[in-house]
N, C-alpha and C positions, 0 to 999 in steps of 0.2 A: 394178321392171319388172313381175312376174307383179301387183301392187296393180295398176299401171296397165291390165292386161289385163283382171281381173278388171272394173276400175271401166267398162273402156269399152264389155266383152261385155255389160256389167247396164244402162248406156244406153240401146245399140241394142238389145236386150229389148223395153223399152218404147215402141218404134216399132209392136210387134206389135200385134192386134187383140184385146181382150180373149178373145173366146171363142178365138183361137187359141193363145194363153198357158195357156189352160186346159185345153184340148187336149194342149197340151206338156207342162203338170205330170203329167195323170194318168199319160202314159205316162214321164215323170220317177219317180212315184212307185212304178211295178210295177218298173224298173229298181231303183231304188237297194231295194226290196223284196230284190228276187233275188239283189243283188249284196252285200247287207251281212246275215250274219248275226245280230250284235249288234244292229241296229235292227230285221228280222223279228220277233224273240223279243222286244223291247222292245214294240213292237207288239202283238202275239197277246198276251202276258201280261196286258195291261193293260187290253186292249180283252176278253177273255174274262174276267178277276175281276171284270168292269164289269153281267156277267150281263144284259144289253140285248137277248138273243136266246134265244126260245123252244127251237131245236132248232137242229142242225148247220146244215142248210142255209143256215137264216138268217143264223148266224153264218158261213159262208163269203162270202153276198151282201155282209152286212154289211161282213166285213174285206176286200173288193174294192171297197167303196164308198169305204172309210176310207183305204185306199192310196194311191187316186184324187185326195180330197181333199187327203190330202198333200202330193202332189204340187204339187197348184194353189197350194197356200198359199205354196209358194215362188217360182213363177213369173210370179203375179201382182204382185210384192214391186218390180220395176222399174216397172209399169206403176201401180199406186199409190202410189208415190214419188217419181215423176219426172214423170209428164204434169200440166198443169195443173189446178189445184187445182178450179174449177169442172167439168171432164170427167169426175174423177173423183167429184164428188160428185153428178155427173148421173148415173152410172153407179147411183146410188141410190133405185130406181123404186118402194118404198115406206117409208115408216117409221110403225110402229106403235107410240103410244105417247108423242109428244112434248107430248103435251098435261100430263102428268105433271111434264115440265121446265117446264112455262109456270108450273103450280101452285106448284114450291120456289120460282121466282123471285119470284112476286106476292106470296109469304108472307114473301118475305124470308130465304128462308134460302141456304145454301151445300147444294151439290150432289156427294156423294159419287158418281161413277160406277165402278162394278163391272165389268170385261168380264173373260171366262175367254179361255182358249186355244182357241175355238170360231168359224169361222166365219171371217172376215178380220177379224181384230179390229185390225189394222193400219189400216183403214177409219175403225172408232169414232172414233177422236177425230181425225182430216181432219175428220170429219163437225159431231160437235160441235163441233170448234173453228172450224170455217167459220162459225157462228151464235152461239157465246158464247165468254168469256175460261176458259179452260181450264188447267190445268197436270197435268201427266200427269209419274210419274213411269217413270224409263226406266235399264234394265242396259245398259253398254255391250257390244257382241256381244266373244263371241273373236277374231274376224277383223277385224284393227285397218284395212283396206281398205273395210270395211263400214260402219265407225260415222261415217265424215263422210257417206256418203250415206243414212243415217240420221236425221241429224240435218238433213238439207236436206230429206228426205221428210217430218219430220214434223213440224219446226219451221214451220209454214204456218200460214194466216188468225192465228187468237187463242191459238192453242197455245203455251204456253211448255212447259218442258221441265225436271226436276229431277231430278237423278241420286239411284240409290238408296244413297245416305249419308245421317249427320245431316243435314247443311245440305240437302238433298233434302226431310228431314221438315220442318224448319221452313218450307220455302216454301211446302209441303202446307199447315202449318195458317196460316200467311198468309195463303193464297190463301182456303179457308174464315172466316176472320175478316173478310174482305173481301166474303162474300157471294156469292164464287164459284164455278166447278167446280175439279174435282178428277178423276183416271182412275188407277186400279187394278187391275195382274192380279193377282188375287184367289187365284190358283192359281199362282203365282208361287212356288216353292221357296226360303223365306227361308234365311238366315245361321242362325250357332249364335245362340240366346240371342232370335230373333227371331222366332220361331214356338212352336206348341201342335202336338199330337199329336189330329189332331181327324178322324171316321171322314169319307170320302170314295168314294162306292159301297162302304159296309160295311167298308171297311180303311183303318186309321190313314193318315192324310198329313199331315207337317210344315206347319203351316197359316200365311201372316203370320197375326200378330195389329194389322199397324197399322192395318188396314182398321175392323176392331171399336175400337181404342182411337179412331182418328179421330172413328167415330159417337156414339161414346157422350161423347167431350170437345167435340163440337162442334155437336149438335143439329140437323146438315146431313141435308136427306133424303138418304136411300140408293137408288139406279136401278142395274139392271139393264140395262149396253147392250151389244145384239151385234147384228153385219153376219150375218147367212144370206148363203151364195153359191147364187144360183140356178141352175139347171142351164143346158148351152150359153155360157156367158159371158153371160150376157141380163144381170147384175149383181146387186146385192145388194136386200137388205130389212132395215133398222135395226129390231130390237125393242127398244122401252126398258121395261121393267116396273116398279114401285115394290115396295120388298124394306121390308116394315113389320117391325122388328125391333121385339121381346119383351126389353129389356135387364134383366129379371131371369131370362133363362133363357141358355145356353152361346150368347155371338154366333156366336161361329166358326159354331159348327157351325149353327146358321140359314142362316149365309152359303152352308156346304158345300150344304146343302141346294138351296136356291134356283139353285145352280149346276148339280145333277141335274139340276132340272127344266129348265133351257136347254137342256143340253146330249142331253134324249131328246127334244127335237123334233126334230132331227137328228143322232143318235148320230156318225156316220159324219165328222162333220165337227168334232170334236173332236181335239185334238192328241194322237190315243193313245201316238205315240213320244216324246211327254214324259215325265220322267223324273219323275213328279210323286209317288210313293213310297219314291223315296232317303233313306235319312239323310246330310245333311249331315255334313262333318266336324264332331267335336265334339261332335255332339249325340249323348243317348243315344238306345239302339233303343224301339221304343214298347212301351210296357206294357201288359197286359190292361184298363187303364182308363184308357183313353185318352179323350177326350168323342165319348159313343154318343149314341143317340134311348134 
C-alpha cells in the first residue's frame, strides 16, 4: 500500500509545471536542510573542503544556492520521467557541443559519455538517447517502489539500460564494439576492488576505474555530458565537451579533473550531499599516495 502511495503522489507530480516543481524543490531542499542533521553536515563538509569560495559570505550564498538546488533535483524526477519524452526534451533550449558527437560518429568510433552528479543528469541520456542508440549503466535505488518507475523513465527513445554487475560490463563494451554510445557516472562510489583512490578537489575519492579501462580497451572518444538547470524552471542547456585523454599519464585522475571543471561553472549545482568520500566496505582507508597532480 504506502509503494502504491508513493508511486501515485510521484505521477500526479508530474502534472505540475516545471518552474513550479522547482519552486517546490528548493523549498524542499532548506526543509530537509533543517530537518536532518546528518545530511547538513554531509553538505557543508563537502561543499567547504571543495574550497569554491573566496570568503564566508560567498560561501553562505553559495551553500543557499546548493540547498536549493537540491532540492530541484528531486522534484523534478517525476516530471522527467513521466511526461512525454519529446516535452521533455523540448524543455532543452540549448545544447552546446553536439558537434563533437557528430565527429566520433563519422570517424567511426563508439562514444564513451561521462556525466557527474551535476545538474539534472537524469536529463543526459533522455537526451541523447532520443537521437542515438545509447546504453547507460544504472544502480538500482534502495527504495524498491522507485526502481520500476525508473526504469520506465529512462528506458525511452534508444536507451537501453545495464545494470552495474558483470553482465552490465559486458553489454558496455558490446555496445562500444558496435560503434555505439555508452553513459557513465563517473563519480559514482564503486564497490571494493572496483576503484582507485584518486584526489577529487584536493582529497582522496574511491574513483571507478571502468570509465578509464573502457577508454583505454576500446579507442571510443570520451565526452563530457551535463544538463545545467536554468534558473525559474525555463529548462536546461546540454554541455557536451571532448575529454582528450593523455593514456600515459594517471586516467582517473584526468577524468577527476575535467569533472572540476564542469562542476565550477556551476558550483552550486552539484550533488554536495553525496557521499562521494566514504570508503566503501572492505576497502582500505587512502594513503598519503593516493594519484595527485
Amino acid at each position: 500500500m504506502t509503494s502504491f502511495l508513493f508511486s501515485t503522489l510521484f505521477r500526479l507530480l508530474s502534472f505540475l509545471p516545471l518552474p513550479v516543481l522547482h519552486g517546490l524543490g528548493a523549498l524542499l531542499g532548506r526543509i530537509t536542510y533543517a530537518l536532518s542533521g546528518p545530511y547538513a553536515r554531509l553538505t557543508n563538509e563537502n561543499l567547504r573542503l571543495a574550497n569554491l569560495a573566496k570568503d564566508e559570505a560567498t560561501y553562505a550564498a553559495l551553500l543557499k544556492q546548493t540547498i536549493a538546488e537540491a532540492g530541484k533535483s528531486i522534484t523534478e524526477l517525476p516530471w522527467i520521467w513521466t511526461r512525454p519524452l519529446d516535452t521533455v526534451c523540448a524543455k532543452v533550449l540549448s545544447c552546446e557541443g553536439w558537434q563533437h558527437v557528430t565527429a566520433a560518429q563519422t570517424a567511426g568510433r563508439g562514444i564513451i559519455f561521462l556525466t557527474p552528479h551535476w545538474g539534472c543528469f537524469e536529463l543526459v541520456g533522455l537526451y541523447l538517447g532520443k537521437h542515438l542508440p545509447i546504453t547507460h549503466l544504472y544502480r538500482a535505488p534502495k527504495q524498491a517502489w522507485l526502481e520500476s518507475l525508473m526504469l520506465e523513465g529512462r528506458r525511452r527513445g534508444h536507451v537501453k539500460l545495464a545494470p552495474a554487475d558483470v553482465s552490465g560490463v559486458r553489454l558496455l563494451y558490446k555496445a562500444l564494439k558496435r560503434r555505439e554510445a555508452i553513459g557513465l557516472l563517473p563519480d559514482q562510489v564503486p564497490g571494493n576492488g572496483e576503484g582507485e583512490w584518486v584526489d577529487f578537489f584536493n582529497l582522496p575519492a574511491y574513483t571507478m576505474t571502468l570509465s578509464a579501462r573502457l577508454a583505454q580497451s576500446s579507442g571510443a572518444a570520451v565526452l563530457l555530458a551535463c544538463a545545467e538547470r536554468l534558473p525559474q524552471g525555463r529548462g536546461y542547456t546540454i554541455r557536451i565537451q571532448p575529454l582528450e585523454l593523455d593514456l600515459t599519464q594517471p586516467v582517473l585522475l584526468q577524468i577527476n579533473r575535467a569533472l572540476e571543471r564542469i562542476i565550477a561553472i556551476a558550483p552550486a549545482q552539484y550533488l554536495w550531499s553525496y557521499n562521494r568520500y566514504k570508503t566503501p566496505r572492505g576497502v582500505a582507508a587512502p594513503s598519503s599516495n593516493s594519484t595527485k597532480i
